[in-house]
C-alpha positions as CSV (number, residue, x, y, z in Angstrom):
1,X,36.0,9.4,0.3
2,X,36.1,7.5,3.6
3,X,34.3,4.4,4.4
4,X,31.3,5.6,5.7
5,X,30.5,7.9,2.9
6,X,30.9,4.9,0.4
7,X,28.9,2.6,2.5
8,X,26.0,5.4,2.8
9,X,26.6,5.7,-1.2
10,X,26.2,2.3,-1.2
11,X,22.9,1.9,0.7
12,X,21.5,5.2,-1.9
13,X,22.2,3.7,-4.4
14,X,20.3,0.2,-3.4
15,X,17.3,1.7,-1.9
16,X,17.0,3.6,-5.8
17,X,17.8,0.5,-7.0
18,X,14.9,-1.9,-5.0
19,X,12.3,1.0,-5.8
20,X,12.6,0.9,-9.5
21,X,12.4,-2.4,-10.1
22,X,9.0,-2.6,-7.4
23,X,7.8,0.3,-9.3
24,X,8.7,-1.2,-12.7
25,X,7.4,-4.5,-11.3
26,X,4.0,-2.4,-10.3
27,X,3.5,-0.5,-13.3
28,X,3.7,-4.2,-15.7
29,X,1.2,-5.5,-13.5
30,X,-1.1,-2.8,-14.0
31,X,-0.5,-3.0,-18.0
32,X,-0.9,-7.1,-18.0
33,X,-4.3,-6.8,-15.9
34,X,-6.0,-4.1,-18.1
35,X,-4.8,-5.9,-21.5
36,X,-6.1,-9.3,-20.2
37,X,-8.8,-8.5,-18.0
38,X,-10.3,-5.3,-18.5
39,X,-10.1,-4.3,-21.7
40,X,-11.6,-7.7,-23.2
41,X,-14.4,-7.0,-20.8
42,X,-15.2,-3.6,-21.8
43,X,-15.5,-3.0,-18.1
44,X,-15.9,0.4,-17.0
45,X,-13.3,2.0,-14.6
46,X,-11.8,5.0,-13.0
47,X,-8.5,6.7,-12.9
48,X,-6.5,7.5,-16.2
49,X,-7.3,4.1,-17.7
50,X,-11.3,4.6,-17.3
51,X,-10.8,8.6,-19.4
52,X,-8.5,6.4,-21.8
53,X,-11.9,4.2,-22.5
54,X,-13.8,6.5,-22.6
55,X,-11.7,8.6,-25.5
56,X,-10.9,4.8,-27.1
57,X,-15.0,4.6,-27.6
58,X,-15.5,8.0,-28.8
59,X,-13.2,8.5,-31.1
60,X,-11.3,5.4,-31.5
61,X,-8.0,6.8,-30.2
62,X,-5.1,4.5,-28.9
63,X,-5.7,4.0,-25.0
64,X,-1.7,3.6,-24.5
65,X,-0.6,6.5,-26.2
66,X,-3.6,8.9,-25.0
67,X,-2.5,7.4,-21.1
68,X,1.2,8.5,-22.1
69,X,0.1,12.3,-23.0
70,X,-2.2,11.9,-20.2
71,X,0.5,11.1,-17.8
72,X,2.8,13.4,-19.0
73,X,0.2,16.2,-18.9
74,X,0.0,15.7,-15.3
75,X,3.4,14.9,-14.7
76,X,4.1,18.8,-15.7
77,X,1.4,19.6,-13.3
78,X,2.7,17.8,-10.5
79,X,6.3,19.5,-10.8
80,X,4.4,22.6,-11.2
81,X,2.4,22.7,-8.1
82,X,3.8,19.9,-5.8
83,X,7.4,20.4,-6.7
84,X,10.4,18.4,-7.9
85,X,10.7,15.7,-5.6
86,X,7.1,14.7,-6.5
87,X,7.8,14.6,-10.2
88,X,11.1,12.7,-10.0
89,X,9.6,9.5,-8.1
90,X,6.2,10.0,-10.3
91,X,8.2,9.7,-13.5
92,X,8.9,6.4,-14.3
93,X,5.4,6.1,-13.8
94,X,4.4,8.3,-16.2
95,X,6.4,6.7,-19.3
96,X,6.8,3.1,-18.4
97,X,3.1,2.4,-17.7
98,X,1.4,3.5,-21.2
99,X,4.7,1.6,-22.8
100,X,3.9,-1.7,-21.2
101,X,0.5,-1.9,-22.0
102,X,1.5,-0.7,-26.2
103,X,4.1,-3.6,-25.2
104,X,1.3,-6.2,-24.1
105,X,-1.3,-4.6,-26.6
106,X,1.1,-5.7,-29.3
107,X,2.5,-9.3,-28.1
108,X,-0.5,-11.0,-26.8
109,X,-2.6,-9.5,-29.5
110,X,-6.3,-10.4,-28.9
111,X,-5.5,-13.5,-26.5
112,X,-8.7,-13.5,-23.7
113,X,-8.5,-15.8,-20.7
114,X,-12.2,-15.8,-19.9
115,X,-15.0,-13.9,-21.5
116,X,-17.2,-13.8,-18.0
117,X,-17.8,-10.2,-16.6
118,X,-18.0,-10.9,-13.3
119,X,-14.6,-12.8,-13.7
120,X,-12.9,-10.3,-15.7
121,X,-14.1,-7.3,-12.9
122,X,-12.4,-9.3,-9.7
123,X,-9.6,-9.9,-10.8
124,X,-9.6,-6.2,-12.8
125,X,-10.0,-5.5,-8.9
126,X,-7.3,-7.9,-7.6
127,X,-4.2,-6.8,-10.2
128,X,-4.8,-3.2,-10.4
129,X,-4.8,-3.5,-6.2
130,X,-1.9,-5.3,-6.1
131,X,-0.2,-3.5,-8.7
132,X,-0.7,-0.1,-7.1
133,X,0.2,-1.4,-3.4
134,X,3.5,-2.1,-4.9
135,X,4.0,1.2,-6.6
136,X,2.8,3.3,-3.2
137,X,4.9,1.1,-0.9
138,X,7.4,1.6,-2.7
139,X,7.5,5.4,-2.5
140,X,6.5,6.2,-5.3
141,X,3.1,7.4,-6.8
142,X,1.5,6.1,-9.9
143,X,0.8,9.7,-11.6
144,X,-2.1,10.6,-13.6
145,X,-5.1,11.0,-11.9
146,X,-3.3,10.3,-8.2
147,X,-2.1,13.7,-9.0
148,X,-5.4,16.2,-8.8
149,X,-6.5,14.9,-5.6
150,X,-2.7,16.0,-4.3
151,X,-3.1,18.9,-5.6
152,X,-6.5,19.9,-4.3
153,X,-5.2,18.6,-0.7
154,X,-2.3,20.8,-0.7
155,X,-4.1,24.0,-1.6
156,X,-7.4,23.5,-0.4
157,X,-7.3,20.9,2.4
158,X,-9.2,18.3,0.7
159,X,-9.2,14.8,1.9
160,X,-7.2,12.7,-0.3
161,X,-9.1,9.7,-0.3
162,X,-12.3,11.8,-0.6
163,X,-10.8,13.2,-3.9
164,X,-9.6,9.7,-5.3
165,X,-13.2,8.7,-4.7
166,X,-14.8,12.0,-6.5
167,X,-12.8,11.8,-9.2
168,X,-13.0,7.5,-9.8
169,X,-17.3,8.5,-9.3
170,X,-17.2,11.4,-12.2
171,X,-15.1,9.0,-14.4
172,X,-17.5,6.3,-13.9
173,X,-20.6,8.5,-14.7
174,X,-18.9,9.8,-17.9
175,X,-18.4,6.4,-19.3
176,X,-22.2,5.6,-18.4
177,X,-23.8,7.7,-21.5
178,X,-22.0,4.1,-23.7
179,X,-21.9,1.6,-21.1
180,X,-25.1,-0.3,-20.1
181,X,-26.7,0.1,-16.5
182,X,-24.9,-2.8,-15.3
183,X,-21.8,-2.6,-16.7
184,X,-21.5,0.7,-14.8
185,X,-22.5,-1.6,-11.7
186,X,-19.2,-3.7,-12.7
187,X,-17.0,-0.8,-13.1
188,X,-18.6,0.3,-9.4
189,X,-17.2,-3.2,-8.0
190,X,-14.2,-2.5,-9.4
191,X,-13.6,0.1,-8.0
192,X,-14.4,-1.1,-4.2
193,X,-12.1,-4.0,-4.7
194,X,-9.1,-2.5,-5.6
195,X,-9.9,0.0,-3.4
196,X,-10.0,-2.6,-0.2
197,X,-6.8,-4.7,-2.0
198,X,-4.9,-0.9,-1.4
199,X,-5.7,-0.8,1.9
200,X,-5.4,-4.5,3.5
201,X,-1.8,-4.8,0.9
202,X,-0.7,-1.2,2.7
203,X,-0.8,-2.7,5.9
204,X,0.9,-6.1,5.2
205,X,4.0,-6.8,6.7
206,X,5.3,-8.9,9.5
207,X,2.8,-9.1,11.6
208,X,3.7,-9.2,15.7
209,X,1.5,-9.4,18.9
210,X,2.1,-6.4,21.1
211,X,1.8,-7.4,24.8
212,X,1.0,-5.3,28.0
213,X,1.3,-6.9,31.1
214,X,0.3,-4.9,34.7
215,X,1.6,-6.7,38.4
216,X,3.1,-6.2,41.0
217,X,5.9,-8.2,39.9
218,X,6.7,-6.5,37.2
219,X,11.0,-6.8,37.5
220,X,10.7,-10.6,38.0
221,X,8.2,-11.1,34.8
222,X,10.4,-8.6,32.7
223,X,13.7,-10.5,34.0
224,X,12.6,-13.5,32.8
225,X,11.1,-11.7,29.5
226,X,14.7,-10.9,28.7
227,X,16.8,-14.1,29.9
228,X,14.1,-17.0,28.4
229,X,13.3,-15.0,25.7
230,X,15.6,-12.9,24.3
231,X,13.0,-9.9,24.2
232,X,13.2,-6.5,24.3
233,X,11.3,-5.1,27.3
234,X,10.1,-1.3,27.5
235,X,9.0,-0.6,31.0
236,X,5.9,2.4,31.1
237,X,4.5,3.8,34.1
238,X,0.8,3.7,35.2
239,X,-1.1,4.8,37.6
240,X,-4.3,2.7,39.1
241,X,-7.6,4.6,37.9
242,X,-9.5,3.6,41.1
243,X,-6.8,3.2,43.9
244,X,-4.6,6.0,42.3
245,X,-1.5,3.5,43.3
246,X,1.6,3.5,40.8
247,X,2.6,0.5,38.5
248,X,4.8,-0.7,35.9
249,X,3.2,-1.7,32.9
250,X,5.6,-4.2,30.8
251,X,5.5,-4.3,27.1
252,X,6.9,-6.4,25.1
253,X,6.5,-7.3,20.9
254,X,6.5,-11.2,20.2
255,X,5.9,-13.5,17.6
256,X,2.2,-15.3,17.5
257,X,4.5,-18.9,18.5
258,X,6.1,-16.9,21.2
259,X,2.8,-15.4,23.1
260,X,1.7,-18.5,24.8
261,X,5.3,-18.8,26.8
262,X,4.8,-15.3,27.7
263,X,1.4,-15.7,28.9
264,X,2.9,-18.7,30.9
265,X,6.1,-16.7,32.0
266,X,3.5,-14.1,33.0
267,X,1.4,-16.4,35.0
268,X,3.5,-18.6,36.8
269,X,5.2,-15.7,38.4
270,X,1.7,-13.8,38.8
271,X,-1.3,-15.8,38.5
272,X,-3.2,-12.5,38.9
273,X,-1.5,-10.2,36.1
274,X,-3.6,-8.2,33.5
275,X,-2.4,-8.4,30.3
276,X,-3.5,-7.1,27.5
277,X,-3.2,-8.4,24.0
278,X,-2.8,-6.9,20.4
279,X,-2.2,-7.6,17.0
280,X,0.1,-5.1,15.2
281,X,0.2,-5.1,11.3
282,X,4.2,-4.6,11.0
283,X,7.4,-4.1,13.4
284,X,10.0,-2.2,12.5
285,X,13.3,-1.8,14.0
286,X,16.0,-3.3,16.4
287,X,15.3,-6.9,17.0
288,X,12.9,-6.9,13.7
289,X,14.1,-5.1,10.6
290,X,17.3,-4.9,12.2
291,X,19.9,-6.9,14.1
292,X,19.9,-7.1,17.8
293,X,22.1,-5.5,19.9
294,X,23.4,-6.6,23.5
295,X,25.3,-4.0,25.1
C-alpha cells in the first residue's frame, strides 16, 4: 500500500474514531440527565424515553430494558426501510443508550439533586439538548423514535421536523390519562427547550463576519485586504440596479477583532463604499478548518 492510501486509512479510521466517542459521549449524557433529572421528577416527556414512562407506570416494566427492545425494534426497521448505512451509524445508539441508563439506574441508586419540578424540567431540557446535538453533529442519529418520522419523509414526503413534533405531541397526550394537568404542562416545556438547545447547538461553531464591500476602488481595497491582512478575497460581479453600471463587489470572511481594520482599510481608501455586514454561524475551509495556502 502506498502512502496515500495509508494516510487516507489513517484519516477513516480517525474520523470513526472521533464519532464514537461524541456519540458514546452523547448517548451517557442522555442516560445521566433522565436518571437524575427526569425520572426523580416524574416529568412527562416524548420520544422513546416518554413510551418507556408511560409502560414503567402501567405495568411496572424496567424503562432501560423496554428502551433497549424499543431501540432495537426500530433499529430493524430502519435497516428495513432506510437501508444499511442508516442502521450502522444508528447502532451504537441503539444498545449503548438503554445500557447507560441500567448503568446509572444501578450506581447512583436513588441519589436526587433537587426535588423542584420546574428545576428538574430545564435542565431535563438543557442535557437531553445537548446530548442529542452531540449525537446528530456527529453523524449519527439517536434511533428510536428519530426513526418513524424518517421513514414517513422518505415515502411520503413528510416534513421531518413536523413528524418529530406529532409524534413527541401523541406521546405527551398518552402519558396525560396518569399525569396531572400540569405536569403535562412540564413535559410541554420540555419539549420546547430541548427542542430550541437542538437548534441554537446545530449551528454553533466558529462563528465569522462575512463582509461585502461595493466601490469604485475595488482592486486597491482588496490589495490591501490581502497584503495587511492576510485574507482571502473572492471578487463577484454586480450590476447597479438604478444606473445599470458594472461593479465589483469584494467579499471577504474575518474574525469579529479583525472587522473594524477592515471597515477602516475600506474607508480610508473610499470614504464612500457600501459595505455590508453579516454574521455567519460557522466557516469552513481553507484559511479556517484548514491551513492556508500561498501559491
Amino acid at each position: 500500500m502506498n502512502a496515500n492510501g495509508k494516510n487516507k486509512n489513517k484519516t477513516v479510521s480517525v474520523h470513526l474514531l472521533y464519532t464514537l466517542f461524541f456519540v458514546a459521549a452523547g448517548n451517557f449524557l442522555y442516560a445521566l440527565t433522565v436518571k437524575l433529572f427526569l425520572l426523580p421528577a416524574g416529568l412527562a416527556t416524548g420520544g422513546t424515553t416518554g413510551i418507556a414512562l408511560a409502560v414503567h407506570h402501567l405495568s411496572g416494566f424496567s424503562v432501560s430494558l423496554f428502551i433497549l427492545g424499543f431501540n432495537v425494534l426500530m433499529l430493524i426497521l430502519g435497516f428495513v426501510c432506510l437501508g444499511r448505512q442508516f442502521a450502522l451509524t444508528t447502532i451504537l445508539s441503539t444498545f449503548f443508550y438503554p445500557l447507560a441508563l441500567g448503568f446509572l439506574d444501578w450506581l447512583l441508586k436513588d441519589l436526587t439533586l433537587t426535588e423542584d419540578l420546574l428545576l428538574c424540567t430545564v435542565f431535563s431540557g438543557l442535557g437531553i439538548g445537548l446530548s442529542l446535538s452531540i449525537v446528530i453533529r456527529a453523524g449519527a442519529s439517536t434511533g428510536g423514535m428519530d426513526i418513524p418520522p424518517l421513514i414517513l419523509n422518505k415515502y411520503f414526503r413528510f416534513p421531518v421536523s413536523m413528524g418529530l413534533y406529532l409524534f413527541d405531541v401523541l406521546i405527551l397526550l398518552g402519558q396525560a390519562v396518569f399525569h396531572r394537568p400540569e405536569e403535562i404542562l412540564y413535559g410541554i416545556l420540555l419539549v420546547l427547550i430541548y427542542t430550541a438547545v437542538v437548534d441554537k447547538m446545530l449551528f454553533i461553531g466558529a462563528s465569522k463576519i462575512e463582509v461585502k464591500i461595493i466601490s469604485e476602488k475595488s482592486d486597491d481595497i482588496r490589495e490591501e485586504i490581502l497584503q495587511q491582512l492576510d485574507r482571502g478575497v473572492t471578487m463577484l460581479s454586480g450590476e447597479g440596479g438604478y444606473l445599470h453600471f458594472s461593479t465589483q463587489i469584494i467579499m471577504t470572511v474575518v474574525s469579529g477583532r479583525e472587522l473594524p481594520k477592515v471597515e477602516k482599510l475600506a474607508r480610508s481608501i473610499d470614504p464612500e463604499c457600501f459595505t455590508v455586514i453579516t454574521r455567519v454561524n460557522e466557516v469552513s475551509g481553507r484559511g479556517f478548518s484548514l491551513k492556508k495556502e500561498y501559491k
